[in-house]
N, C-alpha and C positions, 0 to 999 in steps of 0.2 A: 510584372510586379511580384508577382509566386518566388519568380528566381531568383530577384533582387534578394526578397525575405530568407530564400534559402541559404542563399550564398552567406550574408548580415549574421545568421543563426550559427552556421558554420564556422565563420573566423570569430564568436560569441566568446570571449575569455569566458571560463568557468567561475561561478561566484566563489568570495571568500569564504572563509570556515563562519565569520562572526556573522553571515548575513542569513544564517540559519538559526536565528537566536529561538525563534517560535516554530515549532515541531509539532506543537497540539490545538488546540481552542483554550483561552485563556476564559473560563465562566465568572472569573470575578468582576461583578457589575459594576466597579472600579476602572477593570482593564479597557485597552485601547479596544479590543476585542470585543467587548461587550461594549463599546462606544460606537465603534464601525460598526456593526450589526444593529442598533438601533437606528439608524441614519439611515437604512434601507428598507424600502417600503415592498409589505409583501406580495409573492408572486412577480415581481419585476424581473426584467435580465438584467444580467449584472455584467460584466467585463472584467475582470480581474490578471492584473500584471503581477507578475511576480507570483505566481500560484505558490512556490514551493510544493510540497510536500501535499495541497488541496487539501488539508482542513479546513481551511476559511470556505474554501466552497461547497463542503458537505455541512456546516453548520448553516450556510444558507439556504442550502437545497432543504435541508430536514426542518430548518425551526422555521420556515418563513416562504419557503415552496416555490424559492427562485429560482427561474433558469439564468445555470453559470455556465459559463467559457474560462476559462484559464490562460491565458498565456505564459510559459516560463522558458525561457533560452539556454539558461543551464543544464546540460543532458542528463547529473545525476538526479537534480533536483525531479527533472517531468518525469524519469525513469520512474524514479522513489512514487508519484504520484499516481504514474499507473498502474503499479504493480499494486497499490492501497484500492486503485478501480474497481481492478480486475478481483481482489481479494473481496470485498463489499457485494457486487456484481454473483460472483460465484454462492456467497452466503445466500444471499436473496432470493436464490433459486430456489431454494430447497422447501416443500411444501410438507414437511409433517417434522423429520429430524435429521440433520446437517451432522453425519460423521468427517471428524478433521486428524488427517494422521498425516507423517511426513518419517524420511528416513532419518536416520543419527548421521548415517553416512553412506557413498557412494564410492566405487571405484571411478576412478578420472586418470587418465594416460596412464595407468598400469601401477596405481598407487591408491591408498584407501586416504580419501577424504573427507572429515568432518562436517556436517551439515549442522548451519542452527535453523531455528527454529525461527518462522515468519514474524516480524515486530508488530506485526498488527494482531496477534493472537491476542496480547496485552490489553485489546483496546475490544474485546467482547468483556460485558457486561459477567462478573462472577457466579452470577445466579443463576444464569443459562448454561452453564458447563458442568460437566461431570467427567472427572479425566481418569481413565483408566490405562494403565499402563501393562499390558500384555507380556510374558514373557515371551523372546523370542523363539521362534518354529525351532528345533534344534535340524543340523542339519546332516547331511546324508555322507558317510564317510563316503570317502573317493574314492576306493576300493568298489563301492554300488551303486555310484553316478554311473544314470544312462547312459551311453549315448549315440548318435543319430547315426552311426555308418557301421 
């Protein structure tokens, strides 16, 4: 059965652009969002298709103390989801103060590459951050680089 599913996952077309219409939690007590989330009774398991992106299941884990499963077949969609995990997961650990730094940019195959910045920074609360922006180390002419032989 595992292989059936794997195989099924595998030939899975990619979802379209428009079935990504919801990217966050919708808090208006109006929304489908705030409609679905009242219809769940707290602490239950939940089963959820189509996780996308798992906002839907950190609004139920956090307001309502459910255990969620996700399923989504789409690979950027579950990618996008874990990498939201793992970013959540990494905050959580930290027991007194969470430093968050990242590079501008990297070299990749012999060429300097642009890096942005994680979209979930966005999504920590204003009041908790303090951003300081460091000048860079200056660095060592080549003429007084080390080095090893």
């Amino acid at each position: 059965m595992e292989d059936e599913l794997r195989s099924a996952l595998d030939k899975a077309e990619p979802a379209p652009p428009h079935a990504f219409k919801y990217t966050e939690f919708q808090s208006d007590p109006a929304s489908t969002h705030s409609k679905v989330v009242s219809l769940v009774p707290p602490a239950t398991r939940v089963l959820e298709f189509g996780a996308a992106t798992g906002y839907m299941s950190q609004v139920l884990k956090e307001q309502l103390g459910c255990t969620v499963v996700g399923i989504e077949i789409d690979p950027g969609a579950a990618a996008l989801a874990e990498e939201r995990r793992l970013f959540y997961v990494g905050m959580t650990r930290a027991m007194d103060r969470l430093f968050l730094c990242r590079a501008r940019e990297r070299r990749w195959r012999g060429g300097m590459v642009r890096l942005e910045a994680s979209p979930f920074l966005g999504e920590i609360e204003s009041e908790l951050l303090a951003h300081r922006h460091p000048d860079p180390a200056p660095r060592r002419p080549a003429e007084r680089q080390l080095t090893l032989f």
